[in-house]
N, C-alpha and C positions, 0 to 999 in steps of 0.2 A: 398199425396200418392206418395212414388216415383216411379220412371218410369224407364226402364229394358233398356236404349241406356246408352253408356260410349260417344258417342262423337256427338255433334251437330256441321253443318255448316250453316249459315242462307245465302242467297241471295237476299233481296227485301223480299220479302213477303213468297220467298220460302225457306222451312227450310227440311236439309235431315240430319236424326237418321241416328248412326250405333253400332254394337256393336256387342257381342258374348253372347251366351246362351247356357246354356247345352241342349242337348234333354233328355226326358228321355224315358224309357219304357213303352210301352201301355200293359195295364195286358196280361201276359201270349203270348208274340209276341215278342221273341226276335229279330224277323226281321223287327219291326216297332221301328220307334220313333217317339216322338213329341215335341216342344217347343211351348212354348206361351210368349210373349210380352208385356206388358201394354205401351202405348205410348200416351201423349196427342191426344186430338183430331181433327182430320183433317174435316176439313171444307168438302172436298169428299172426295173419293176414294184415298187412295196413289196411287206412284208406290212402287212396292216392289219388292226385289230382294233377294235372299239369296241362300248361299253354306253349304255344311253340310260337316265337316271332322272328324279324328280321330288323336288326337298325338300321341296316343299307338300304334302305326301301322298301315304300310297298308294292303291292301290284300282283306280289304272289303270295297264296294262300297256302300254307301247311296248316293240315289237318292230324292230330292224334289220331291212327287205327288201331294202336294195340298197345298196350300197358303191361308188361311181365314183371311179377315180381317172383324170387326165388329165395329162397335161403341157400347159402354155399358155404361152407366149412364155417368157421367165427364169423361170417358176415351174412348182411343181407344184398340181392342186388338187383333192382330194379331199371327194367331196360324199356325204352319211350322208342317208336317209330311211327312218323307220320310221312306224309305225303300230300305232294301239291295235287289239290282239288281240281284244279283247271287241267284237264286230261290232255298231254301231250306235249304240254310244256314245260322243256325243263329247265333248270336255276341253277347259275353260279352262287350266287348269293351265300354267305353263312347265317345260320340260322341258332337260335338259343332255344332251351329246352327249362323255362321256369317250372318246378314243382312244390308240391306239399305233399310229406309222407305222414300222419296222423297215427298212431298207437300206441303201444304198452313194450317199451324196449327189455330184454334181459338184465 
């Protein structure tokens, strides 16, 4: 199965993903988006981090509000959704979803 990181760095035991993702649209909510990740699996909890931008322009702000990470069968899979801050307005725009996942893989 592949897995959704462009770049690994290992140190000892500790290995940190990174990469880009598109988000997409959640039905009917242009002012949401979501990305999800498949990522081996981490022995715990990562850390995780990630920024949400647009190349198409700026002018709209997506905001991360929630970060899920799960284990699901051989994988791990952590899911990004944010939301444009400026309440009311929504965006055609595509938008990418940069992260860093930081722990101890199986």
């Amino acid at each position: 199965m592949p897995y959704d990181y462009q770049y690994i760095m290992q140190i000892g035991n500790i290995v940190s993903l990174s990469g880009t993702t598109k988000m997409v649209l959640l039905e009917s909510a242009k002012h949401v988006r979501q990305a999800q990740i498949r990522l081996p699996r981490f022995i715990s909890e990562p850390v995780v981090t990630a920024t949400v931008h647009s190349k198409q322009g700026s002018g709209t702000i997506f905001a991360l509000w929630n970060i899920d990470y799960q284990d699901v069968e051989s994988f791990s899979l952590v899911t990004f959704i944010a939301q444009n801050i400026q309440i009311g307005d929504e965006s055609d725009l595509e938008f990418l979803c940069n992260f860093m996942v930081v722990g101890e893989i199986e």
